[in-house]
Structure formats: structure tokens, C-alpha cells
C-alpha angles and dihedrals in degrees: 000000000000114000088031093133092053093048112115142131144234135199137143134225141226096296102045092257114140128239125189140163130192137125137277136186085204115122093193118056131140106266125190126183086337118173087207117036108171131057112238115198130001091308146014144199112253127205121191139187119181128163125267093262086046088231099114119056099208099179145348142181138174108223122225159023147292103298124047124309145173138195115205113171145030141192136169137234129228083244099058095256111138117213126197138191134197141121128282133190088189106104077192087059103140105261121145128155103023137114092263111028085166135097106238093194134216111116096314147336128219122243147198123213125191115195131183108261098209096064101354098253114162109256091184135263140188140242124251105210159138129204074254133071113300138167124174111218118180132024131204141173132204129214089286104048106248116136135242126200129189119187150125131289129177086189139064103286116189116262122202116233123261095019122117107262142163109209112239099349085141090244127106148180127193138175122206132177129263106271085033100244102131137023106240093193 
């Protein structure tokens, strides 16, 4: 996945103010309220809110562990919530409160994220992945809220009955509730 380093998203809420996640290699950028202020391994994920005029910086985070991570895309709720997705290699990535709050292995997992809009605050997520390589890659919610997530997998991952599917084509889907908490297909 050349160009992985440089992924990222942009979109803007309600009120014109501008949230973006990608990744960055940089120890030494302006945090604010961050739930996450240093940078553990090589790189991190990284999760922004600035105001409409882009003058005001109201939070910031990097996003992950201790190994290398990346955050590639965000998207936000119509309750304010902010979810991201990206890959992580950190088995002590900061996931509570999901389906899957366990490392599976491999070389990395994917991940979703959902942060509170309004100051940033880890609400609690849940990894995507395999014992096998995984990354997640885009994220998307419907009108009620729940997430979907498409990414890559080297490994099994789970397929619902009676869905089209291809076994192990390294492409997946997957649709989870709104808190995360279960995978609904």
C-alpha cells in the first residue's frame, strides 16, 4: 500500500470546524487535551479538531502505542462523536469497551476509535483484525449511526451467513454498532 504514511481524511461538522486524522513521524507537535501526548514508536496516528477559520486549534491526539500506527480516516456522528480508523502494530493501542479489546497479532490489526467531538476524550473502540496482517481503511455511518468499516486482511476474518462473500480475497466489510461493542455483520 504505497503512500500509506501520507492517507489521511478531512471533513467538517455542523459548525464549520475541521477534523482530520492521519499519521505523523513528528515528536513535537502542539497537543491540546490530548488523550494521548507522546508519540510511541516510529509513528503514530494522529486525530484534530480546529476551528472553521483554522485559526483555533481546539484538540489534538496522537493515536496509539508503543509500536508504529496510523490513522487514516475520519468521519463524524449526528451526535457529535467522531470515529477514526487506521492500522496499528501496538498490542497496548488504546482500545476499551469494543467487540474485540485484544491484539490479534500478526504485523498489525486494524482499529476504530470513537472520540468525543466536543474535546477529543477516548470513548472507546475496538480492534479489526486477524492473527494475520490486517489494516482498516475507510469508515463510514449510516443515519443511525452504526459504522462501517472496509479494509485488508491477510488472515480469516469472520463472515456473516447468508452475505455475498469471497473467502480470503483480503478485502472486508464489516458493520459494527454504534458504541462498538458488537459486530452487527
Amino acid at each position: 500500500n504505497y503512500g500509506d504514511q501520507f492517507r489521511g481524511e478531512i471533513v467538517v461538522d455542523d459548525n464549520g470546524d475541521v477534523l482530520f486524522a492521519s499519521s505523523t513521524q513528528s515528536l513535537d507537535l502542539n497537543i491540546v487535551n490530548g488523550f494521548d501526548n507522546t508519540i510511541g514508536g516510529t509513528q503514530d496516528g494522529l486525530a484534530v479538531k480546529m476551528s472553521a477559520d483554522l485559526t483555533n486549534l481546539i484538540w489534538s491526539t496522537y493515536v496509539g502505542g508503543s509500536q508504529d500506527d496510523a490513522s487514516y480516516a475520519v468521519q463524524r456522528s449526528s451526535t457529535g462523536d467522531v470515529y477514526i480508523t487506521g492500522g496499528t502494530a501496538s498490542n497496548n493501542f488504546p482500545i476499551s469497551g469494543g467487540q474485540t479489546n485484544s491484539y490479534a497479532g500478526g504485523l498489525s490489526d486494524g482499529y476504530i476509535l470513537r472520540l468525543d467531538g466536543a474535546d477529543g476524550s477516548n470513548l472507546g473502540g475496538t480492534f479489526v483484525g486477524t492473527p494475520a496482517y490486517d489494516q482498516s481503511y475507510f469508515i463510514q455511518l449510516d443515519q443511525s449511526d452504526e459504522v462501517y468499516v472496509f479494509g485488508q486482511s491477510n488472515g480469516n476474518m469472520p463472515i456473516s451467513s447468508g452475505v455475498y462473500n469471497n473467502p480470503n480475497s483480503g478485502q472486508f466489510i464489516q458493520k459494527f454498532s454504534t458504541d462498538l461493542s458488537s459486530r452487527l455483520w
